[in-house]
GUFIDREN-125456 format. One record per atom (N, C-alpha, C): residue number from 1; residue in three letters; atom name; x, z, y. Coordinates in pm, 1 decimal, padded with zeros to 6 digits, m for minus. Last residue first. Layout:
<sites>
pos, code, site, x, z, y
NUM, ALA, CA, X, Z, Y
...
</sites>
This chain:
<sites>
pos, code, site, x, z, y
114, UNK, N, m02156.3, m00835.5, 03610.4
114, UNK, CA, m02238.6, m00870.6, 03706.0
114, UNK, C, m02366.8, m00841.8, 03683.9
113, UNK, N, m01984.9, m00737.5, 03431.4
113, UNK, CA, m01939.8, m00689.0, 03556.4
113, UNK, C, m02074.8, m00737.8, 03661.9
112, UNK, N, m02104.1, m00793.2, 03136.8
112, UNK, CA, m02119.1, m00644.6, 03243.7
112, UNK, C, m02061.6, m00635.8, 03344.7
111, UNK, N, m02073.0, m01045.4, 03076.0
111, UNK, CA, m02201.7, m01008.1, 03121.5
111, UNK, C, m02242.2, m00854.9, 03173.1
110, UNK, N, m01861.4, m01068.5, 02930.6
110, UNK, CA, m01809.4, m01132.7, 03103.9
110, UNK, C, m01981.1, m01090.1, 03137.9
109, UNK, N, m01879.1, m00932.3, 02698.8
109, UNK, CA, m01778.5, m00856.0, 02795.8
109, UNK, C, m01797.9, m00932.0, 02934.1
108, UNK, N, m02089.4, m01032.9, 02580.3
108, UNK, CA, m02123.1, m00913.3, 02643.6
108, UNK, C, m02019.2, m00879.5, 02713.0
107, UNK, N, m01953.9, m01316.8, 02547.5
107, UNK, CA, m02078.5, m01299.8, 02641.5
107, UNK, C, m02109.0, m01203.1, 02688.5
106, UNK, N, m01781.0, m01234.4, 02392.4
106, UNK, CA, m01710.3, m01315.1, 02479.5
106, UNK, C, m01838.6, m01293.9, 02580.7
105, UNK, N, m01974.9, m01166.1, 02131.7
105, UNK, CA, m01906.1, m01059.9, 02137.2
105, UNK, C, m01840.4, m01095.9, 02344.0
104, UNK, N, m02109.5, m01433.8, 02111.0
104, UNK, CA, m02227.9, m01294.6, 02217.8
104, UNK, C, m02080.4, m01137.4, 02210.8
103, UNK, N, m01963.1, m01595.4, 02059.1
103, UNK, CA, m02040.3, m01610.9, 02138.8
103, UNK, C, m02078.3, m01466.4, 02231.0
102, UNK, N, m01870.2, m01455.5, 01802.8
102, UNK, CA, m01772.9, m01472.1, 01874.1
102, UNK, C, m01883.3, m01503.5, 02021.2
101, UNK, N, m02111.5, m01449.2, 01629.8
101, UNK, CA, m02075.0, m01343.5, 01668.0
101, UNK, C, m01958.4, m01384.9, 01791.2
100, UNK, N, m02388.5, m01647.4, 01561.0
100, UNK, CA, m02236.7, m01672.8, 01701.8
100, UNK, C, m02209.4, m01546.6, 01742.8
99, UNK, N, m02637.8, m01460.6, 01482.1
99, UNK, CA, m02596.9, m01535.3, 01439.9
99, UNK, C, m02494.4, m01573.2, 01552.8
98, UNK, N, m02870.2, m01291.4, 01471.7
98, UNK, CA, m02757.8, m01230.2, 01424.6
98, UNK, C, m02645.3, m01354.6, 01410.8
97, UNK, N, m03104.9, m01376.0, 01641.4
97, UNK, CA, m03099.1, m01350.0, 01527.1
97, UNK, C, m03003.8, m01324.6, 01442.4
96, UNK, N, m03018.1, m01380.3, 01914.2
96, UNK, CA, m02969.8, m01473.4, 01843.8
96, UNK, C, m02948.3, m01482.0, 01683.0
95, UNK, N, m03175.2, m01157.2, 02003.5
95, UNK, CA, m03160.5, m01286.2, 02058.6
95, UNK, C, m03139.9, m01354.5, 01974.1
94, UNK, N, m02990.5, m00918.3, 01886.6
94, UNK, CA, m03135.3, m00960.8, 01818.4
94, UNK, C, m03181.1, m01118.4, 01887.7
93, UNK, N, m02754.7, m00947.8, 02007.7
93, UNK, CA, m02794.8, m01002.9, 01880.2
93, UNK, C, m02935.2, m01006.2, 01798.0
92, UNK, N, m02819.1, m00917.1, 02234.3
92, UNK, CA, m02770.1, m01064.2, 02272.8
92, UNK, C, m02766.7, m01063.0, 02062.5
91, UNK, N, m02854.3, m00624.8, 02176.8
91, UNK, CA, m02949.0, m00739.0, 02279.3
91, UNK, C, m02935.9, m00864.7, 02226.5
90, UNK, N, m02629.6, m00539.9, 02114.4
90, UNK, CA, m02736.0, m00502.2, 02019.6
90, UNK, C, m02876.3, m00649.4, 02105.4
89, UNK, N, m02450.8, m00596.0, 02337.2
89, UNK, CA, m02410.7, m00657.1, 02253.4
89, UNK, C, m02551.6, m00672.0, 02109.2
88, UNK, N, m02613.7, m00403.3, 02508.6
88, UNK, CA, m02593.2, m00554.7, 02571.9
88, UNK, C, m02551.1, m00654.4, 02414.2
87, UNK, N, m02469.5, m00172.4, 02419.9
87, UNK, CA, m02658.0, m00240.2, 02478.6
87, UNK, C, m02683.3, m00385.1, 02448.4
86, UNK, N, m02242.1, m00226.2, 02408.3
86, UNK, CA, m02326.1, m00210.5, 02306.8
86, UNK, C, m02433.8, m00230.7, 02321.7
85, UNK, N, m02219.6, m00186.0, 02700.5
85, UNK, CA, m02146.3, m00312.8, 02621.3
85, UNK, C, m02221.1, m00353.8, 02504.6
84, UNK, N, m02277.0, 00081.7, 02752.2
84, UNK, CA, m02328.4, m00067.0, 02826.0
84, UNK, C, m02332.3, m00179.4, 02707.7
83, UNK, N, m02087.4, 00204.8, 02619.7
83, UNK, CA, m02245.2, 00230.4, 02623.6
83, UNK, C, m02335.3, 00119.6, 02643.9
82, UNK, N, m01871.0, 00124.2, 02797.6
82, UNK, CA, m01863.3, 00101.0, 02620.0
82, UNK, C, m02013.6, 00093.6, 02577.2
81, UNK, N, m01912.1, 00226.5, 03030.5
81, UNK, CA, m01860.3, 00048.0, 02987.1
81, UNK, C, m01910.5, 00037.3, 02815.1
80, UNK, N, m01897.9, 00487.9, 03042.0
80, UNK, CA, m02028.3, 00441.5, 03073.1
80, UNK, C, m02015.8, 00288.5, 03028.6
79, UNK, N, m01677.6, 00536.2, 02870.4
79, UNK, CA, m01785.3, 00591.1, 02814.1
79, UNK, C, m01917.3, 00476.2, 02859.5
78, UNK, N, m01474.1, 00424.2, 03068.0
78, UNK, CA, m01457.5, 00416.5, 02955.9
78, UNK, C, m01602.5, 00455.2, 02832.1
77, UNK, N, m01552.4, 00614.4, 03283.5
77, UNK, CA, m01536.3, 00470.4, 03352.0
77, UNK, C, m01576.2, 00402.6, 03167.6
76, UNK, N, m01518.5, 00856.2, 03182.7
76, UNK, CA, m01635.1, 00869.3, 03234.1
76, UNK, C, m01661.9, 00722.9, 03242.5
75, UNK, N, m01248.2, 00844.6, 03087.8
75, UNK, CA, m01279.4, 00854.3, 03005.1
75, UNK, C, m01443.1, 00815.4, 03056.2
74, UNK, N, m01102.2, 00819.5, 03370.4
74, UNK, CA, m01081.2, 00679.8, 03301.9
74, UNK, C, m01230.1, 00739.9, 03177.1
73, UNK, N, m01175.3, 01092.9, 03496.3
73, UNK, CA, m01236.2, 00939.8, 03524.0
73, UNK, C, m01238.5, 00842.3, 03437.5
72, UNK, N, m00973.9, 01230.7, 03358.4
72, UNK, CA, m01163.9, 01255.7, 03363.7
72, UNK, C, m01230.3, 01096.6, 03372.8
71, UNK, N, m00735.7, 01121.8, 03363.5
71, UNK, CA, m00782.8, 01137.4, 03208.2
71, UNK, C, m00948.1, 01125.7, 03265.0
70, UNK, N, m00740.1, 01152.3, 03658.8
70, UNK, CA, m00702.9, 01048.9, 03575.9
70, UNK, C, m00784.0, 01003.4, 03496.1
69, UNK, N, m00733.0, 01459.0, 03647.2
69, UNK, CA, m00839.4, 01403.6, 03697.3
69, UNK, C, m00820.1, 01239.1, 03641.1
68, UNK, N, m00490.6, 01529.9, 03469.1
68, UNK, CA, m00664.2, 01557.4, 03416.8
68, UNK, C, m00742.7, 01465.7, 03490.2
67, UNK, N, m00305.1, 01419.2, 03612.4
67, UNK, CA, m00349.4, 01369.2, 03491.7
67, UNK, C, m00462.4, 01390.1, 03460.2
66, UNK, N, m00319.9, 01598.4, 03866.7
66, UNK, CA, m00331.9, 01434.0, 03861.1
66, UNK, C, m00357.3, 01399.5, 03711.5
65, UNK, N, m00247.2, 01850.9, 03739.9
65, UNK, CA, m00364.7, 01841.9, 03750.5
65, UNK, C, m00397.4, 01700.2, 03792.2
64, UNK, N, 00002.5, 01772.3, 03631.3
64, UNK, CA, m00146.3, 01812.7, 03497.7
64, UNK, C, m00237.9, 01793.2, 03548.3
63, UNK, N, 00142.5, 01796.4, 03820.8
63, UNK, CA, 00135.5, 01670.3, 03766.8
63, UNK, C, m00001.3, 01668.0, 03661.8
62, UNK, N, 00074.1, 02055.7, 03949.2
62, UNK, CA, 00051.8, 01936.1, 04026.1
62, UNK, C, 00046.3, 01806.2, 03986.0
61, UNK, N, 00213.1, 02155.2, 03749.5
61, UNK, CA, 00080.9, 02229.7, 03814.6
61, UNK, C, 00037.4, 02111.7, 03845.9
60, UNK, N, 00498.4, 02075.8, 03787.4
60, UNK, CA, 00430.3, 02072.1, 03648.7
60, UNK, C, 00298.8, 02115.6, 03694.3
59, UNK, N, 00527.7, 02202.5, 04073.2
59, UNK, CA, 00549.3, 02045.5, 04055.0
59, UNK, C, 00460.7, 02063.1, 03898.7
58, UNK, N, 00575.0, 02463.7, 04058.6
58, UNK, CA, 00463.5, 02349.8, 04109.7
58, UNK, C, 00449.0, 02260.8, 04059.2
57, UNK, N, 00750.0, 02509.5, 03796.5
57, UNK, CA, 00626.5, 02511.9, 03764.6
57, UNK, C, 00509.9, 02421.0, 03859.4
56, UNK, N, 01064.1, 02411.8, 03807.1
56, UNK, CA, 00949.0, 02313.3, 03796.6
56, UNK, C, 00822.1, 02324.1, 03770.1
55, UNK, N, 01229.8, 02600.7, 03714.3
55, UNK, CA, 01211.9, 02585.4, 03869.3
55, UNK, C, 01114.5, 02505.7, 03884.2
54, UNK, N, 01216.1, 02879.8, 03529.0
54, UNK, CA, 01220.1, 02688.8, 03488.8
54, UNK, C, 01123.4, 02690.1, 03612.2
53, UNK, N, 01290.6, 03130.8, 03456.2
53, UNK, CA, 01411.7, 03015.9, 03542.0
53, UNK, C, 01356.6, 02912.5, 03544.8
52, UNK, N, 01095.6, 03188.5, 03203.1
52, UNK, CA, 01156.3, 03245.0, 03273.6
52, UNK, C, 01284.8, 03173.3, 03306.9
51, UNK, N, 00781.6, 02990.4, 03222.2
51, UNK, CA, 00947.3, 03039.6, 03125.9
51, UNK, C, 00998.9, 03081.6, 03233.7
50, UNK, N, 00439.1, 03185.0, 03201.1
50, UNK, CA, 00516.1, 03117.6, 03264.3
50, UNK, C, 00711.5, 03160.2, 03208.4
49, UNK, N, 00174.1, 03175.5, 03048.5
49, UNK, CA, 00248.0, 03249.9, 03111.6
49, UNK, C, 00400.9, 03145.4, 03154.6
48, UNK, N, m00105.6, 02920.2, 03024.7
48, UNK, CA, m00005.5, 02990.0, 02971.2
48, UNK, C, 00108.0, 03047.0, 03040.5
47, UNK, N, m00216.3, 02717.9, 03247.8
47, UNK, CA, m00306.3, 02909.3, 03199.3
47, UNK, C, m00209.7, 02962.6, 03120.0
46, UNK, N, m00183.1, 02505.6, 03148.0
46, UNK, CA, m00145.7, 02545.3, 03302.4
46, UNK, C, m00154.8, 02715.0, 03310.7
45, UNK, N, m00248.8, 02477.0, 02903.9
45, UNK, CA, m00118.2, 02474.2, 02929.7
45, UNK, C, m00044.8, 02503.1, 03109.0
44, UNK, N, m00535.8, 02487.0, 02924.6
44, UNK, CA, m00466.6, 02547.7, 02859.3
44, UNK, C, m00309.4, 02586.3, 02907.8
43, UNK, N, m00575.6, 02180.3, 03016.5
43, UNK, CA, m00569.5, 02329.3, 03071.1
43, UNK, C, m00514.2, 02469.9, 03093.3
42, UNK, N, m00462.1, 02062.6, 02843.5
42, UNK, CA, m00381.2, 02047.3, 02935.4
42, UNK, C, m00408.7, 02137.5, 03003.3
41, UNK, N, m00635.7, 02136.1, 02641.4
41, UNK, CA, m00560.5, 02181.0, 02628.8
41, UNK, C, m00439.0, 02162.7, 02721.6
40, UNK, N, m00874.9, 02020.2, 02747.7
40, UNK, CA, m00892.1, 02170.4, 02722.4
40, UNK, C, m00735.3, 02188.3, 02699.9
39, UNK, N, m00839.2, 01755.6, 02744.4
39, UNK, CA, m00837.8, 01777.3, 02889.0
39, UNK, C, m00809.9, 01936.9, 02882.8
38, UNK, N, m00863.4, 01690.4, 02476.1
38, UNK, CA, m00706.0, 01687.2, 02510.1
38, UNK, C, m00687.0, 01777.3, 02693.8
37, UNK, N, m01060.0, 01769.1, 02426.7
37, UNK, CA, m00991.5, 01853.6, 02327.2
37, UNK, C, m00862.4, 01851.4, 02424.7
36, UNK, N, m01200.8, 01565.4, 02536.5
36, UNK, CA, m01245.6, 01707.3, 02582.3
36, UNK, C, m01101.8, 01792.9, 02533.5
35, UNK, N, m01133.8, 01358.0, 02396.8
35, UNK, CA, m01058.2, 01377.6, 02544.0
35, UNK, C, m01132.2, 01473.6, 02575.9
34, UNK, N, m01307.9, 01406.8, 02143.2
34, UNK, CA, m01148.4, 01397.5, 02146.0
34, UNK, C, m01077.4, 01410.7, 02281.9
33, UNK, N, m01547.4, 01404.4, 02304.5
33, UNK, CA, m01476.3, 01522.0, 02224.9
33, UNK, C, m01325.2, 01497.2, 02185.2
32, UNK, N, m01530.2, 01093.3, 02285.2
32, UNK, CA, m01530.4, 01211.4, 02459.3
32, UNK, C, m01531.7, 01348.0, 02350.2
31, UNK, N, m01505.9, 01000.7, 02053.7
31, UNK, CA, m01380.9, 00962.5, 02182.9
31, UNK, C, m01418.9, 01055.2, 02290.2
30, UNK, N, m01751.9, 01084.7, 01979.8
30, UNK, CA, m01654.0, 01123.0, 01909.6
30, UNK, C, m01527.9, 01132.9, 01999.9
29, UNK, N, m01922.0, 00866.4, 02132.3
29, UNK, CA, m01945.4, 01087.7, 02162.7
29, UNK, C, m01753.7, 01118.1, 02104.6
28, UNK, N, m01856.1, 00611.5, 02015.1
28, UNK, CA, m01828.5, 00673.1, 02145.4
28, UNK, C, m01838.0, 00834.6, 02177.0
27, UNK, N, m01957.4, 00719.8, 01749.4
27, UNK, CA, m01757.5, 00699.9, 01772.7
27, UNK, C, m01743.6, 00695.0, 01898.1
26, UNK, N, m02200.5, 00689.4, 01817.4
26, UNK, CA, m02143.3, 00846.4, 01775.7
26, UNK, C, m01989.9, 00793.0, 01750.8
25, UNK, N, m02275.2, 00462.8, 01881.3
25, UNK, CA, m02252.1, 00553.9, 01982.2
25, UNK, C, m02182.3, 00657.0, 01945.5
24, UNK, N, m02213.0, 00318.5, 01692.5
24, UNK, CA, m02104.5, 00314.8, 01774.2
24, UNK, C, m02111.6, 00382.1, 01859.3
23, UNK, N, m02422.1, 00422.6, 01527.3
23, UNK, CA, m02278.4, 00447.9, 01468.8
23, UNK, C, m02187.0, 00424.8, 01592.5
22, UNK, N, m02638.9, 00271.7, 01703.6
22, UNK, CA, m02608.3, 00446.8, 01645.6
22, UNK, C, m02495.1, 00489.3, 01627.2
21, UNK, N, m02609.2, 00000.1, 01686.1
21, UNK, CA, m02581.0, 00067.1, 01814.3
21, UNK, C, m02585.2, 00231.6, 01791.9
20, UNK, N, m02422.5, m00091.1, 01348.8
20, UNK, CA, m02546.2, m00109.9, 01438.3
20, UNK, C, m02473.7, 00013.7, 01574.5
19, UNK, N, m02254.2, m00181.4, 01150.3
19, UNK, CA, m02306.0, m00045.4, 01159.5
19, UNK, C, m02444.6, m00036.9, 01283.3
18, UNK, N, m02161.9, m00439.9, 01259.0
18, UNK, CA, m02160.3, m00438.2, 01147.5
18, UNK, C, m02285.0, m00314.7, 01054.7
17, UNK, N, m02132.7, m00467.9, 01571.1
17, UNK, CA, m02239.3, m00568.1, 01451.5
17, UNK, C, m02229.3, m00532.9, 01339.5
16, UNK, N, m02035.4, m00186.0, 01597.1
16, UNK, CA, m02194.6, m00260.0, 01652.8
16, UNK, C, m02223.9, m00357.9, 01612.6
15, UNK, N, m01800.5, m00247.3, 01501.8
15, UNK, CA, m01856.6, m00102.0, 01445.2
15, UNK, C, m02072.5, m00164.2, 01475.3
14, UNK, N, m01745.2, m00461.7, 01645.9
14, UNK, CA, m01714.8, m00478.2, 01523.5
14, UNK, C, m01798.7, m00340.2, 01459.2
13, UNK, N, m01705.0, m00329.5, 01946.4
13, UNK, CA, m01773.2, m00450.2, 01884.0
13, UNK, C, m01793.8, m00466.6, 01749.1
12, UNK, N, m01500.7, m00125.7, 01863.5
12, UNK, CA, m01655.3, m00066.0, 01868.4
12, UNK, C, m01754.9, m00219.5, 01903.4
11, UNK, N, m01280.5, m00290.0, 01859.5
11, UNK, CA, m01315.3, m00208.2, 01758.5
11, UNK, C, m01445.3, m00164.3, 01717.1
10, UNK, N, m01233.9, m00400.5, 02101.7
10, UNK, CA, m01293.1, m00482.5, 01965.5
10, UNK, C, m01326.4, m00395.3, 01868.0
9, UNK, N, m01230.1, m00159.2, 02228.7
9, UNK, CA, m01340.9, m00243.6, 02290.3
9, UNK, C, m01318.6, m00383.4, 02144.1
8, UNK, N, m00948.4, m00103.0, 02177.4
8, UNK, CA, m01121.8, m00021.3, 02106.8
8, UNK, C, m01186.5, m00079.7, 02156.9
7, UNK, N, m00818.4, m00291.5, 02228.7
7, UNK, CA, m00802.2, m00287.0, 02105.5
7, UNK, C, m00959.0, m00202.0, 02061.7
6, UNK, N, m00821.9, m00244.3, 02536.7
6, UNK, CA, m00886.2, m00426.3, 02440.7
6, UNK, C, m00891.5, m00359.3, 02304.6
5, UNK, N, m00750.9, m00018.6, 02534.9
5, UNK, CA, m00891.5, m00028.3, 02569.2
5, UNK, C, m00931.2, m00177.5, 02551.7
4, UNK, N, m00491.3, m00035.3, 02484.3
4, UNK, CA, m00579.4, 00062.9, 02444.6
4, UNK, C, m00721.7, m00000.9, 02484.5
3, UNK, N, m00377.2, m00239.8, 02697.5
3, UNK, CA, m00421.5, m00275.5, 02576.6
3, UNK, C, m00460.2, m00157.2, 02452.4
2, UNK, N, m00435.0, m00081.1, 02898.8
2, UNK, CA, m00483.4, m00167.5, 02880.9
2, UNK, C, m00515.5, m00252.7, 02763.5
1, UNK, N, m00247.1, 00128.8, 02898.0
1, UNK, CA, m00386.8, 00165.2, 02890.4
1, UNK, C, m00472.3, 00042.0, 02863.5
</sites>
C-alpha cells in the first residue's frame, strides 16, 4: 500500500503543477468512484446466493467485511491527505511564482503532518 500511495502522491503532484488544483481534484473524485465501484461490489458479493458445500461462508462474511472497513478508511485518510496536499502545493506555488518545483513538491509533503 505504500508504495501505491508514493507512486499517486507523485502522480497528482505532477497533475497539480502541470494541470492546476481542478484537474487534480477531479482525478481525486475519480479515485473515490473507483473505490465506490470496488466497495459496491464487495458488497455485492456478500448479497450473492450462496455455493452449495463451501464451509467458508462465515469466515468469507467476516473477511469482506474487515476489508471494506479497511478499504473505507484508507480511501477517506487518502482523499482528505491528497486534498490537503494540493492546497498546500497550489499555495507554495503561487509563493514562489512557479519556480523550485522539487522544493515546494518535498515542502508540501513534510508541511501536512504539522
Amino acid at each position: 500500500m505504500g508504495q501505491f500511495y508514493i507512486g499517486s502522491d507523485s502522480i497528482l503532484d505532477l497533475l497539480n503543477e502541470f494541470y492546476g488544483f481542478r484537474r487534480t481534484r477531479n482525478a481525486i473524485f475519480l479515485y473515490i468512484i473507483g473505490n465506490a465501484v470496488i466497495l459496491g461490489l464487495l458488497t455485492l458479493s456478500l448479497n450473492l446466493p450462496l455455493l452449495h458445500g463451501w464451509t467458508f461462508d462465515k469466515g468469507y462474511s467476516e473477511l469482506i467485511k474487515q476489508i471494506q472497513t479497511t478499504f473505507l478508511a484508507s480511501t477517506i485518510s487518502f482523499t482528505i491527505s491528497e486534498l490537503v496536499n494540493s492546497k498546500v502545493l497550489c499555495y507554495l506555488k503561487r509563493i514562489t511564482n512557479s519556480k523550485y518545483l522539487y522544493i515546494r513538491i518535498v515542502s508540501s509533503i513534510f508541511l501536512l503532518p504539522y
